[in-house]
C-alpha atoms as a printed R data frame, in Angstrom:
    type eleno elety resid chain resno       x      y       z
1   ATOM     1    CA   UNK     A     1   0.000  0.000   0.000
2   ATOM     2    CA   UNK     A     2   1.576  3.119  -0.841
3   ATOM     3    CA   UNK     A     3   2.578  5.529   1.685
4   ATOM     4    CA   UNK     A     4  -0.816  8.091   2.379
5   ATOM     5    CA   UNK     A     5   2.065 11.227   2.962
6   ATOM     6    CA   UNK     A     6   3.581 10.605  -1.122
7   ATOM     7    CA   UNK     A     7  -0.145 12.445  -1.819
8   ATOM     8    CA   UNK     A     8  -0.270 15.321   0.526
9   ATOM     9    CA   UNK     A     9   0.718 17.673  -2.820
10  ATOM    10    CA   UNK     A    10  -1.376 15.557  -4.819
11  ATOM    11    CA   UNK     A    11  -0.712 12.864  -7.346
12  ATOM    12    CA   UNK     A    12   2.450 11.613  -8.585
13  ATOM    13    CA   UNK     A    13   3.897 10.072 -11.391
14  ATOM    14    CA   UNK     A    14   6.415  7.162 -11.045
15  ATOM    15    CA   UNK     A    15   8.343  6.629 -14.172
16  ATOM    16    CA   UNK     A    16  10.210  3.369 -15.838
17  ATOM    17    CA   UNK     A    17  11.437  4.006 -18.633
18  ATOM    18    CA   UNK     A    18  12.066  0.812 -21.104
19  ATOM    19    CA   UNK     A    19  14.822  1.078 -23.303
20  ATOM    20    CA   UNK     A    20  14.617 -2.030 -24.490
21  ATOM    21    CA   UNK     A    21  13.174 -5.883 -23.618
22  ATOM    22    CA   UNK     A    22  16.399 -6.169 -20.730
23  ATOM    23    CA   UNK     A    23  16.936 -2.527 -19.959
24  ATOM    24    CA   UNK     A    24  14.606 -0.614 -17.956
25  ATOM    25    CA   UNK     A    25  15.013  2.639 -15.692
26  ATOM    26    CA   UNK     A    26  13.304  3.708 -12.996
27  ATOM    27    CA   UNK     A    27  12.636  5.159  -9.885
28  ATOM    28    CA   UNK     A    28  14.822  2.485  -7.826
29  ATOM    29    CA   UNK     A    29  17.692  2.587 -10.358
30  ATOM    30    CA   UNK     A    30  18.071  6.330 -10.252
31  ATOM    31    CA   UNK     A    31  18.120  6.112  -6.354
32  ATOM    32    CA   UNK     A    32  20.557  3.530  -6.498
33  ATOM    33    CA   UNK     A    33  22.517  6.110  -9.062
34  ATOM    34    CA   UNK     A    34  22.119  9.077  -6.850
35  ATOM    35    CA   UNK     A    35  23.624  7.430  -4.128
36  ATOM    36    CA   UNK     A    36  26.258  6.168  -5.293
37  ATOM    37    CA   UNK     A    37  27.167  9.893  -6.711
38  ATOM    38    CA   UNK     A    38  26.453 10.807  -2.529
39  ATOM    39    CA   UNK     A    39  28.344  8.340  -0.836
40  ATOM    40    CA   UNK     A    40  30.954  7.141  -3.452
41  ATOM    41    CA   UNK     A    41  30.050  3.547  -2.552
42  ATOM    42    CA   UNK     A    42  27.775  1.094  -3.900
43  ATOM    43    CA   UNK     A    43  27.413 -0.916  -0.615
44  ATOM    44    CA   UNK     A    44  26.723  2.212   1.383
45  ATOM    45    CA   UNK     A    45  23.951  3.606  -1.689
46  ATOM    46    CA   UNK     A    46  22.393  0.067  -1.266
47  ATOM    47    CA   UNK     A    47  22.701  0.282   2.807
48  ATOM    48    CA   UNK     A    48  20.379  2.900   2.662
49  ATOM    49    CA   UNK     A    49  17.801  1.801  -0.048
50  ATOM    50    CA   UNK     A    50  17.474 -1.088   2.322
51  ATOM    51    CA   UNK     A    51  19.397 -3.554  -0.071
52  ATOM    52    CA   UNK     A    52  22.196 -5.767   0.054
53  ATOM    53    CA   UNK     A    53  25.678 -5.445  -1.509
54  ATOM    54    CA   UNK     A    54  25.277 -8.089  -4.049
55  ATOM    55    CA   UNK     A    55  22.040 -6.508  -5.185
56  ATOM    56    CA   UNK     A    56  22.736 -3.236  -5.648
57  ATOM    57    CA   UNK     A    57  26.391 -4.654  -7.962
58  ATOM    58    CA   UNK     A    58  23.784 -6.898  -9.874
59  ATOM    59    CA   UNK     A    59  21.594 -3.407 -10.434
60  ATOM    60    CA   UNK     A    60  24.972 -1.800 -11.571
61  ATOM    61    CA   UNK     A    61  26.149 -4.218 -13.435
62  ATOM    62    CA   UNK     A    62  22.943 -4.628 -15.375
63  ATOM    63    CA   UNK     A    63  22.962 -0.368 -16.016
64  ATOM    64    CA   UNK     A    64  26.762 -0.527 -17.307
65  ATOM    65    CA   UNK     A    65  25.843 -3.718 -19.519
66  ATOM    66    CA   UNK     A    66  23.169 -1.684 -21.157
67  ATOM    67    CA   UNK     A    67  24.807  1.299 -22.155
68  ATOM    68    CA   UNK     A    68  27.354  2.038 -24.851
69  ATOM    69    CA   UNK     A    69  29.629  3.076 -21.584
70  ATOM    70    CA   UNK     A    70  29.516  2.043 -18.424
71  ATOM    71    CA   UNK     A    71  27.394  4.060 -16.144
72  ATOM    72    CA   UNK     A    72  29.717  3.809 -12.714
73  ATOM    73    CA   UNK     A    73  33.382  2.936 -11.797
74  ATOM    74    CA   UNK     A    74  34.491  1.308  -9.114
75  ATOM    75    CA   UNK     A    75  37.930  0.927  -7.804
76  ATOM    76    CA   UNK     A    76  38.983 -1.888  -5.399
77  ATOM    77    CA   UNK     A    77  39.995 -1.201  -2.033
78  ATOM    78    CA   UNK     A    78  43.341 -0.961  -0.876
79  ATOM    79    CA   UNK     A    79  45.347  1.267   1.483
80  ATOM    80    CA   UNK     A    80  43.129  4.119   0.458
81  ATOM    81    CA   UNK     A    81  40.622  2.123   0.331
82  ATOM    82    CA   UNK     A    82  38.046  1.334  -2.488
83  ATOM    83    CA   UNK     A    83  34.714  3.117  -4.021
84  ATOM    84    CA   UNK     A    84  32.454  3.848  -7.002
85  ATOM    85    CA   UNK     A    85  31.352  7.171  -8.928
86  ATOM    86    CA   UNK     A    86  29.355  7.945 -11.758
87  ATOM    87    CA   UNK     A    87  30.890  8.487 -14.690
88  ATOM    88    CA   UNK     A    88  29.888 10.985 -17.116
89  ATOM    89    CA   UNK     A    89  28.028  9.160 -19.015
90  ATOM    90    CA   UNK     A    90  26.039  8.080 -15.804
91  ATOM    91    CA   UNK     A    91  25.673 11.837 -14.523
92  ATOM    92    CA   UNK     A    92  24.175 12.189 -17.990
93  ATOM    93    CA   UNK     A    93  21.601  9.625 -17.994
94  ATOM    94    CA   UNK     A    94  20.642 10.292 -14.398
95  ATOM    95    CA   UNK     A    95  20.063 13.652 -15.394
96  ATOM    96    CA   UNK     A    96  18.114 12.787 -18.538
97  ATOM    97    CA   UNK     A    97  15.865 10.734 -16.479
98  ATOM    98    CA   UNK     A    98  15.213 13.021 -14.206
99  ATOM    99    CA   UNK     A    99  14.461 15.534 -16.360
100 ATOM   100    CA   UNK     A   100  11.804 12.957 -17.753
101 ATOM   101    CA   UNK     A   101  10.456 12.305 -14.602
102 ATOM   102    CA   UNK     A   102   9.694 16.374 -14.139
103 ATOM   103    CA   UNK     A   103   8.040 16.277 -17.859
104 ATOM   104    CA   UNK     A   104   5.649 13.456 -16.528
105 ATOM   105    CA   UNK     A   105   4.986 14.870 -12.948
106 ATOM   106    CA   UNK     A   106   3.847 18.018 -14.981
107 ATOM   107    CA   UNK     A   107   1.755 15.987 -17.196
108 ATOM   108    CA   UNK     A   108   0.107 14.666 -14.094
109 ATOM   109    CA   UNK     A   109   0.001 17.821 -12.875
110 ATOM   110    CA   UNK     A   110  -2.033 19.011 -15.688
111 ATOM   111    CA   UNK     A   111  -4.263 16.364 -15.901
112 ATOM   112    CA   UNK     A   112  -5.081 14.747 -12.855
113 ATOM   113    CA   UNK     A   113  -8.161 16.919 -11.662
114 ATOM   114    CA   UNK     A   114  -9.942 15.496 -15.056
115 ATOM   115    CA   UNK     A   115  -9.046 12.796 -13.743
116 ATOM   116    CA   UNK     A   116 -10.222 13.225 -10.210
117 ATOM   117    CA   UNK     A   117 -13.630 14.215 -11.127
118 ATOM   118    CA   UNK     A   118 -14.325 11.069 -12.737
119 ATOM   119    CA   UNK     A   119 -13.310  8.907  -9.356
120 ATOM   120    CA   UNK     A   120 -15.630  6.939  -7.536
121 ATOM   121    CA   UNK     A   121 -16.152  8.469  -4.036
């Protein structure tokens, strides 16, 4: 059941966007993205989306197959120690999907009380 407070500005939009019959991004994805840009770790981005390690490398793994270059880098630990980051090309399609995700919110925006008014109350 989604969470009552997501609606307190009204509805939402959540996005996937399918590149493809294997390639799909969404909202999880992004997150997953974003935090690895944040934290410069993919354990610690996965920590706090609630999911393990191993997930959140299969996630990454399945983004830099998909792509013409991968999306993140890691580098193996080591006396300084080890870490991920976006790479450009990863900045770039974070940023392209969440400029799509502002297109469709606005969409929503625009539509939804049509929408509203045909609801069963």
């Amino acid at each position: 059941m989604p969470d009552p407070d997501a609606f307190a500005d009204g509805p939402r939009a959540r996005v996937r966007v399918h590149l493809d019959a294997e390639l799909m991004l969404g909202p999880g994805k992004a997150e997953l993205l974003e935090g690895i840009a944040a934290t410069g770790s993919i354990a610690e981005a996965g920590r706090r989306m609630g999911m393990s390690y191993q997930r959140a490398w299969s996630l990454v793994q399945t983004l830099n197959a998909g792509f013409a270059e991968p999306l993140v880098e890691r580098q193996r630990g080591g006396s300084g120690g080890g870490g991920a980051r976006l790479t450009a090309t990863g900045e770039q399609v974070l940023s392209i999907y969440r400029a799509i995700e502002r297109e469709c919110q606005r969409a929503v925006d625009k539509r939804a009380e049509a929408l509203a008014a045909l609801r069963r109350l």
